[in-house]
C-alpha positions as CSV (number, residue, x, y, z in Angstrom):
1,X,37.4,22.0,12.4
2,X,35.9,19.8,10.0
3,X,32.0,20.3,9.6
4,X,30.3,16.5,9.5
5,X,27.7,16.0,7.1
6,X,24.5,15.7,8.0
7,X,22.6,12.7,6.4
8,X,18.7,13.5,6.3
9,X,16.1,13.3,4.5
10,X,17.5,16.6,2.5
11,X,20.7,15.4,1.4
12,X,19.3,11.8,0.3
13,X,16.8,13.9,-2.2
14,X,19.7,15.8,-3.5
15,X,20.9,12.8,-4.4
16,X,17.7,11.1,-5.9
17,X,17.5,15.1,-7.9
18,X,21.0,14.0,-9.3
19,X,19.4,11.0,-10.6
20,X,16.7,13.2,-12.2
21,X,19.3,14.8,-13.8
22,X,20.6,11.9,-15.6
23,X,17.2,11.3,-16.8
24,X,16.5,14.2,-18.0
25,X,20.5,14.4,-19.8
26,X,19.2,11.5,-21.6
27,X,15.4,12.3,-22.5
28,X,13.4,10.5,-20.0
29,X,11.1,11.5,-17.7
30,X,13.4,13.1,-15.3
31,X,12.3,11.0,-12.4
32,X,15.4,9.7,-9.6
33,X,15.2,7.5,-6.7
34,X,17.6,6.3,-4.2
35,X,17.3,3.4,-1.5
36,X,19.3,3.9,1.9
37,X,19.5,1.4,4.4
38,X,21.4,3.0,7.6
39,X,22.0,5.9,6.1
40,X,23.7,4.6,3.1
41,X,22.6,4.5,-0.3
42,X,22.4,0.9,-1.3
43,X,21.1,1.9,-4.6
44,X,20.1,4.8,-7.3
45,X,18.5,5.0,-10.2
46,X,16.3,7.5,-12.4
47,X,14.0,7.0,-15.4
48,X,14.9,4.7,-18.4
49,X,11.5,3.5,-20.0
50,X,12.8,5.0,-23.2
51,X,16.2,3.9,-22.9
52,X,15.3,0.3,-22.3
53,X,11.9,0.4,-24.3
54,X,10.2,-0.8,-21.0
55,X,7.3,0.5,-19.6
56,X,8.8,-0.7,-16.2
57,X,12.0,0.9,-16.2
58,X,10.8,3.9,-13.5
59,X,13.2,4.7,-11.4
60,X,11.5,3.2,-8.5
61,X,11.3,-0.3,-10.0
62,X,15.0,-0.5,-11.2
63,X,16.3,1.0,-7.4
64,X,14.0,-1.5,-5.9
65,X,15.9,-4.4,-8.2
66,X,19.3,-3.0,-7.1
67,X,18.5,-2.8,-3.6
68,X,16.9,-6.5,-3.2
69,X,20.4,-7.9,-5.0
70,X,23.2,-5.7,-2.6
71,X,20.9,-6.9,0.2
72,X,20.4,-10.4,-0.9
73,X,16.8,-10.0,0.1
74,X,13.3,-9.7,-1.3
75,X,11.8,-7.2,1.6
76,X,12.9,-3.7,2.4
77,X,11.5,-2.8,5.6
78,X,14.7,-1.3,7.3
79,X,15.3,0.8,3.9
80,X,14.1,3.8,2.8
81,X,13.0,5.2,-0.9
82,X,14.0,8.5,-1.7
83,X,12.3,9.6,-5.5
84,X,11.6,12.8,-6.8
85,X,7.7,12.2,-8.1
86,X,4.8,10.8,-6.1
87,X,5.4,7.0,-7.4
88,X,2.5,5.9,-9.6
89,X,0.6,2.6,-9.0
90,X,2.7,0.2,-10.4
91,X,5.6,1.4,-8.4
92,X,3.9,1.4,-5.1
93,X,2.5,-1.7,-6.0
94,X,5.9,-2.9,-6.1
95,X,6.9,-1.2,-3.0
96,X,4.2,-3.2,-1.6
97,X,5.2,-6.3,-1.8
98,X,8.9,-5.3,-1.2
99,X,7.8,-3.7,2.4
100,X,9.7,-0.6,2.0
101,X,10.2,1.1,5.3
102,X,9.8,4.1,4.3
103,X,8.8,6.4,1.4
104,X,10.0,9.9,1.1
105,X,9.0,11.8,-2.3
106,X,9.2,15.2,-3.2
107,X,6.5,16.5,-5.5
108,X,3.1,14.9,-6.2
109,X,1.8,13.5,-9.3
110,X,-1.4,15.0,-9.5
111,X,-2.5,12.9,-12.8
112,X,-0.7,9.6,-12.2
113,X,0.6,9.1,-8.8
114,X,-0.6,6.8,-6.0
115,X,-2.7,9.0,-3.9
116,X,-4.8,10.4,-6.5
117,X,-5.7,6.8,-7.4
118,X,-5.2,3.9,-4.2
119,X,-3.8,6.2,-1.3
120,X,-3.8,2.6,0.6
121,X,-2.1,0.6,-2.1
122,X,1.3,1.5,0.6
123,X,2.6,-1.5,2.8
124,X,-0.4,-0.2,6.3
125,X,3.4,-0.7,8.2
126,X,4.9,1.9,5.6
127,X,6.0,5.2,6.7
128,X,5.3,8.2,4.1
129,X,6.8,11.6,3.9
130,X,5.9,14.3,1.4
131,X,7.2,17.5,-0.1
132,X,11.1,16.8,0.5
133,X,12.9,19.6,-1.6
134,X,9.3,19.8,-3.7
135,X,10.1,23.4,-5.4
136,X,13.3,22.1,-7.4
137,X,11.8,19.1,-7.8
138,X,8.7,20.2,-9.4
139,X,10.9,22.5,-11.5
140,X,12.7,20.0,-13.4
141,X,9.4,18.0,-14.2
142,X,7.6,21.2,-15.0
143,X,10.5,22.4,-17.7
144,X,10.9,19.3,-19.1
145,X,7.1,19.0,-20.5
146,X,7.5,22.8,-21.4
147,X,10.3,21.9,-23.4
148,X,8.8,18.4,-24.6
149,X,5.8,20.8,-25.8
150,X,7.6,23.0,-27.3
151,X,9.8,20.5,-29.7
152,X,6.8,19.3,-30.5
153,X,4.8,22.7,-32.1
């Protein structure tokens, strides 16, 4: 008997951690993102500020570009953002206006995420869910600025 898979909010993280770890195989910020719209990912993306030499190239920003050109649509409200870091203001500024569905992140950004700085800057019709697969998340941020600190002593 064939087991089905079982698409949640689980295995979309594990695929926005994948996306992390193309970031961090290429020196960004190992940040990944992935947009599903009934239960399929109409997008992914991860990091590339230093790649593209633009300060807007966070994952959430290029997955939200992706997304609005497969759908042929500016708004987002059937779709859901899967990212591995609490997005920071510019991003959920930008999920704003696209009127994501839904926002599920994994770890917080305790110095440059959302909450910490306009918890309301979210779409009010936005759903938000925290701490998906936080623990391996957290990891990979947390050993890539121990590293970063590291090469640079």
């Amino acid at each position: 008997m064939t087991e089905k898979k079982i698409l949640d909010d689980t295995f979309f993280m594990k695929e926005a951690l994948k996306e992390a770890q193309k970031a961090l195989a290429s020196g960004e910020i190992p940040v990944g993102a992935v947009i599903t719209c009934n239960d399929r990912i109409v997008a992914r993306s991860h990091n590339q500020v230093e790649t593209l030499s633009d300060p807007t190239a966070h994952a959430e920003i290029l997955a939200i570009t992706a997304a609005t050109h497969y759908l042929g649509s500016k708004f987002l409200d059937k779709c859901t953002l899967y990212v591995t870091v609490e997005p920071c203001p510019m991003c959920a500024g930008a999920l704003f206006w696209a009127r994501i569905g839904k926002i599920v992140f994994a770890t917080a950004d305790e110095k440059r995420g959302y909450l910490h700085y306009h918890p309301k800057i979210i779409h009010p019709k936005t759903k938000v869910k925290k701490f998906v697969l936080e623990k391996e998340a957290r990891k990979i941020m947390e050993d890539f600025f121990k590293n970063k600190r590291t090469e640079e002593n």
